[in-house]
C-alpha positions in Angstrom: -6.2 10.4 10.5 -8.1 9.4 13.3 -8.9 5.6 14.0 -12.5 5.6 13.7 -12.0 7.2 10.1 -9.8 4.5 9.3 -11.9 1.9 10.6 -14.6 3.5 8.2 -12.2 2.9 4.9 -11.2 -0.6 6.0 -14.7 -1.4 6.4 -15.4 -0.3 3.1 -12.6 -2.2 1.3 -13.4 -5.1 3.3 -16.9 -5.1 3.3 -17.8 -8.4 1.2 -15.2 -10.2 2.6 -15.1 -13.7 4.6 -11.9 -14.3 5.4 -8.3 -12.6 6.1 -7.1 -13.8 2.5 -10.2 -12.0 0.8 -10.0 -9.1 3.3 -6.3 -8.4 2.0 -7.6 -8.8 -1.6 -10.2 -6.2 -1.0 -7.0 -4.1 0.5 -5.2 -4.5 -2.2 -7.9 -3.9 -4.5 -8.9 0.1 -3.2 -5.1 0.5 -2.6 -4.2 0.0 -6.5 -7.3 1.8 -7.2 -6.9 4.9 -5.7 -3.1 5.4 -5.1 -1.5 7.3 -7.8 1.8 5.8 -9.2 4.4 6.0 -9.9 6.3 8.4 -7.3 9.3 8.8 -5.8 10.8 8.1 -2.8 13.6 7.1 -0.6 14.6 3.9 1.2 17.7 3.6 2.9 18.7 7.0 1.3 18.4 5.7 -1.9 15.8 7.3 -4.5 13.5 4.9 -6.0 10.5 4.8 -8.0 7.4 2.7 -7.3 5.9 1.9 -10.1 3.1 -0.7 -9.1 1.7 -2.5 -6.7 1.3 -6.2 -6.4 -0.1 -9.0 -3.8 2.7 -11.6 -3.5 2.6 -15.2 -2.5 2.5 -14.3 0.9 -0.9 -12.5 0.8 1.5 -9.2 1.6 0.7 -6.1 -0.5 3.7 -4.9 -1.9 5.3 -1.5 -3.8 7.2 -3.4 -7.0 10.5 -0.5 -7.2 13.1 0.5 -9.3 16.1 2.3 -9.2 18.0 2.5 -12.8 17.7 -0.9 -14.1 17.5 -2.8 -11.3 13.6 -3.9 -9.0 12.6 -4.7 -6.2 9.7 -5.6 -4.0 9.2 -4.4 -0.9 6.4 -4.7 1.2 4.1 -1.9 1.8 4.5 -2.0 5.5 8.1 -0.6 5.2 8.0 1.8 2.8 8.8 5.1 3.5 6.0 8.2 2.2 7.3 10.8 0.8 6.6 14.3 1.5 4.1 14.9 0.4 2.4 11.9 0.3 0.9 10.4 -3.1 -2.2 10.9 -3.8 -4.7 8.3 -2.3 -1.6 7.0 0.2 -4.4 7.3 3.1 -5.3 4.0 2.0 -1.9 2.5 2.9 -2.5 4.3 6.3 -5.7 2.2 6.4 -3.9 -1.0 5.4 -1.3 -0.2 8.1 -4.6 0.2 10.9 -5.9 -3.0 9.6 -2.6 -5.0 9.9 -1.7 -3.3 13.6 
């Protein structure tokens, strides 16, 4: 995706927004919006399932996971895509551009 497009869509999540705390909000907000869950994926070789997403204490937007019984956050910046992609994961790639 080029950087003027993502530009565009962080513009338009962040639009109302004053500050960095309210601009990660807005983030969040399009992110859980338009990003279909769950899916799977892997991390560390492992297959996972991200069910939701969340905005810890941190202000980081992170992908809540699960592998048999056991979850896990992790944030959003280091999960891995799979291929292909979720539907609406251009907005991570957005949040990714924002954060860079």
């Amino acid at each position: 995706m080029s950087k003027v497009r993502l530009d565009t869509m962080v513009e338009e999540a962040t639009v109302d927004c004053y500050n960095e705390s309210e601009q990660i909000t807005g983030l969040f907000t399009v992110i859980e919006d338009e990003l279909t869950v769950p899916f799977k994926t892997q991390v560390l070789g492992v297959d996972i399932t991200v069910e939701r997403l969340d905005l810890n204490d941190e202000d980081q937007i992170v992908a809540i996971c699960s592998r048999e019984k056991l979850r896990q956050s992790i944030p959003l910046l280091d999960l891995p895509l799979p291929t292909p992609p979720p539907k609406g994961a251009q907005w991570i790639e957005a949040y990714r551009h924002w954060l860079g």
